[in-house]
N, C-alpha and C positions, 0 to 999 in steps of 0.2 A: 224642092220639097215643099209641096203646098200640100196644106189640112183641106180637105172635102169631106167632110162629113154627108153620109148616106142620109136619107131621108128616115128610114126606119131609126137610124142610130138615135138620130138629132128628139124625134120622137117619145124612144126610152128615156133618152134623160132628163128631158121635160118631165116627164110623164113623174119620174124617180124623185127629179128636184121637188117636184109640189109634193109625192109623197112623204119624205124625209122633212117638208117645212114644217108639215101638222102635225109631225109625232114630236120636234124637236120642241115643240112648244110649248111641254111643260119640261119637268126637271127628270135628269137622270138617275135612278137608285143604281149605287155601285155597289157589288159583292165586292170582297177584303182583298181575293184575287185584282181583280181588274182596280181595285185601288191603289194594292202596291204595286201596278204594269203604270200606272200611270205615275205615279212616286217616283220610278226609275227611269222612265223618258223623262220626263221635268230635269231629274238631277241631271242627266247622262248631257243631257242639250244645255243645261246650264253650266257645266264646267267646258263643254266643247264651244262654246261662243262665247270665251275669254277674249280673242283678239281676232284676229285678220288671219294669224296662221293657223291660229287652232282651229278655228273653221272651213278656214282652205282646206287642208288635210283633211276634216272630215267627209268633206265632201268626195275627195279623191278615195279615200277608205272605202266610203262605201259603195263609191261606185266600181273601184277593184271588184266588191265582193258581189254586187248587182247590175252588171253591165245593162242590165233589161230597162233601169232605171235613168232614162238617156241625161234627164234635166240634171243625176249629180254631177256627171261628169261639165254639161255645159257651166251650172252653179260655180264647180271650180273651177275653173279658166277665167270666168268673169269673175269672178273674187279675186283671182292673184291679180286680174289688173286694176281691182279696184284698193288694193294691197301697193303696188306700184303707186299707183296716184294719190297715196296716205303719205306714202314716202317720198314722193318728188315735193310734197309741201315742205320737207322738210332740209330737202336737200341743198345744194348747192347754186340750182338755175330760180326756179320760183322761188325760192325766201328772199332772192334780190328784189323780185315784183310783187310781192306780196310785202304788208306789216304782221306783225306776231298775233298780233290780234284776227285778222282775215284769215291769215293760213290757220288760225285756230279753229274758225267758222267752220272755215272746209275741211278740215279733219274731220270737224266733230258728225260734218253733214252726213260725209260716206262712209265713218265709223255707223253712224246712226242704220244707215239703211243698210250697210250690210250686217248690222245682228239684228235686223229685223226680219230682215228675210229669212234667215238661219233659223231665230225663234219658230216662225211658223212652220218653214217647211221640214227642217230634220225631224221634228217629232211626228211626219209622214212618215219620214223614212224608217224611224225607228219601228214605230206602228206594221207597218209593212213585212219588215223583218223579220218581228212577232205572228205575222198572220201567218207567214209561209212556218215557222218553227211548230205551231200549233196547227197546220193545215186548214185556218181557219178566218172568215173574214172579219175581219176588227175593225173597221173602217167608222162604226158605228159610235165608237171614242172620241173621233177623231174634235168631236164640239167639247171634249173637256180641256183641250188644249187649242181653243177657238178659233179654229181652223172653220172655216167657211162651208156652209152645206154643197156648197157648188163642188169642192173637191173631194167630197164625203162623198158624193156621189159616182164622180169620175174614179176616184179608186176602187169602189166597187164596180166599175163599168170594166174599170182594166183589170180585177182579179178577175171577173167572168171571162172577158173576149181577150186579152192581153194585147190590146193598139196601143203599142207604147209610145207612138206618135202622136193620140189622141191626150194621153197623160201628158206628155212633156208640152203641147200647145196649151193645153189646158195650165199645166203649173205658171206659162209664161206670164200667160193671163194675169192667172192667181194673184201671184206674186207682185205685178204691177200695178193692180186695184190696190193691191197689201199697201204699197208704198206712195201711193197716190195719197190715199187716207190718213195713214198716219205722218210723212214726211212733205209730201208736194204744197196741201192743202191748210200745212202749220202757217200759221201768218209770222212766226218766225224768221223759219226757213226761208218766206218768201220774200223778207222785208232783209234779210241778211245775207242771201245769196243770190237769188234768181232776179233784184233789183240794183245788184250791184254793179260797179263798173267790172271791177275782176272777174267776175259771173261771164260778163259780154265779153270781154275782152278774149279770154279762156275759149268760149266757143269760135272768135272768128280766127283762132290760134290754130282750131283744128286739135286741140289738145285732150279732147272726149277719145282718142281712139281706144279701141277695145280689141286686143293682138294675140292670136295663136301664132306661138313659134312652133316650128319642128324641124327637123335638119334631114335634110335632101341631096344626096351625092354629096357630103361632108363639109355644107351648106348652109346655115341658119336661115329658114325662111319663114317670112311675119306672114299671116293671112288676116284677115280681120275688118271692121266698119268703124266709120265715127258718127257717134251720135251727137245731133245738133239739137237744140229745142229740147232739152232733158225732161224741161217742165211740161211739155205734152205728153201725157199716158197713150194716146194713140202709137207716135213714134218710137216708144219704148219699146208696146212689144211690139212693133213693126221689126225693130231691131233684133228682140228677141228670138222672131222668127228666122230673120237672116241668119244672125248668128249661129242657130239652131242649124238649120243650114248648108253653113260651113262647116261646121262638125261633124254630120253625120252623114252629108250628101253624096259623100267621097268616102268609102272606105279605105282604101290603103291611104288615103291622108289624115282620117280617122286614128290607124294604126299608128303611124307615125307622129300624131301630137299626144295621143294616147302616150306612147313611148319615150319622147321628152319630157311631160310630165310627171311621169314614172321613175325619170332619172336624174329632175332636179326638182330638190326639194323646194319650195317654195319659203323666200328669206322676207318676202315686201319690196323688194329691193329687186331695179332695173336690171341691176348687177348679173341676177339671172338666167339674163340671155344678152347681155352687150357686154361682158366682164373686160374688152377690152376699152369702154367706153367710159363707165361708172366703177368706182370705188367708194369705196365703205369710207376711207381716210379722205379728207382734203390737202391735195399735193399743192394746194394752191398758196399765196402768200397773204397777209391777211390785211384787208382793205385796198387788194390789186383793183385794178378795172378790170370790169366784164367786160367781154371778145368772144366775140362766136367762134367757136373751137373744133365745129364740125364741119366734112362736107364729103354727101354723098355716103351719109352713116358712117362715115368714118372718121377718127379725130384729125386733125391739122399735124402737119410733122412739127414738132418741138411743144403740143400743146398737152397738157396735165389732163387728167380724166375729170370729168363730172364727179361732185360727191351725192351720196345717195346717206341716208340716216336710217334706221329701223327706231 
């Protein structure tokens, strides 16, 4: 699945972005209508980016309801396993290699960027939902919830033509500049994670992967990339575009993670899809030694599950 953009396409949206840059230039008068439509996306994305799950599920919500909308569904996938990797900080393998302090850092990292992401994007989506109720393009709001003219435009580009392949390259973008700017570029961030030993360490672990399960002839099967070099915004969405992808490049494999998804809830937790691996409880004894417990995904005979924490 590669984006080619036509030559005429690439042209309109040019042509749109510099239109939309000189009108947004001054300030927007809102009628009382389109103030409380905006009042009720604010609220609605503010109580659904409470956590990791409440936005996971949102995202799966809405993409039940708008399958045309490919990025909700990829959003959720990659949130459950950025839901995963909140909770392996917590669990039983990295809290041994990590101090409370660092697995604090990295909590608070990929808490951070994933309600950042959610911030900007669901009040598209909400947006969206509203246009199709009203038969009407809204897309024009979209700068009151500072969303980018760049995707002000591409939403009007897909209510007209409907390239929902052109949308979801486009969000991947989006979204990665989003997180470039406010997260990569924090000298925080950069000076408390991507400078760290446990930063390096973590990547030549191989422990970035990013995993669709779905079950195949009564089978769990992962598909999925790991991303290296987080802190390049190129490889991001290079990723993103993989990703993208694998999702959607394969319909009956489509269907089928679609339908895993569908039929487990989403907890933060490994548990998920290795229940015989990970547990919620620690069967372990307290200040045992660590021993590698696996092999070949599957646990050691006489050895206790991983614990996983929410």
């Amino acid at each position: 699945m590669q984006l080619q953009l036509p030559k005429k396409t690439l042209i309109k949206i040019k042509q749109d972005l510099k239109k939309i840059g000189k009108l947004s230039s001054g300030e927007v008068k809102l009628t009382s209508n389109q103030a409380l439509l905006i009042q009720d996306i604010q609220e609605k994305t503010y109580s659904l980016n409470k956590n990791n799950i409440t936005r996971t599920k949102a995202y799966l919500d809405f993409y039940n309801q708008h399958p045309e909308i490919h990025w909700a569904f990829l959003g959720h996938m990659v949130s459950r396993n950025g839901g995963w990797n909140m909770t392996d900080l917590k669990g039983g393998l990295l809290s041994r290699l990590l101090s409370p302090k660092e697995a604090e850092s990295f909590f608070a990292f990929l808490e951070r960027g994933n309600w950042l992401i959610f911030q900007d994007v669901y009040p598209q989506f909400l947006l969206y939902q509203e246009s199709i109720k009203r038969n009407q393009n809204l897309f024009y709001l979209l700068s009151q919830f500072h969303v980018s003219v760049f995707m002000e435009v591409i939403w009007s580009y897909f209510w007209e033509y409907r390239d929902t392949e052109i949308l979801t390259i486009s969000q991947i973008i989006n979204e990665q500049n989003y997180l470039e700017i406010r997260i990569l570029r924090n000298p925080i961030y950069k000076k408390a994670i991507f400078g760290s030993i446990e930063y390096k360490l973590q990547d030549m672990l191989s422990m970035n992967h990013i995993l669709f399960p779905y079950i195949y002839q009564d089978k769990l099967v992962l598909v999925g990339q790991t991303l290296h070099h987080f802190e390049s915004l190129h490889e991001r969405i290079l990723l993103g575009k993989r990703l993208y992808s694998i999702l959607f490049g394969n319909q009956s494999r489509l269907k089928m993670i679609e339908n895993w998804a569908n039929t487990n809830p989403h907890t933060g937790s490994r548990k998920d899809y290795w229940p015989q691996i990970f547990n919620d409880v620690d069967e372990g004894f307290p200040g045992s030694i660590w021993k590698p417990k696996l092999k070949s995904c599957q646990l050691l005979p006489g050895e206790q599950k991983y614990t996983v924490q929410n």
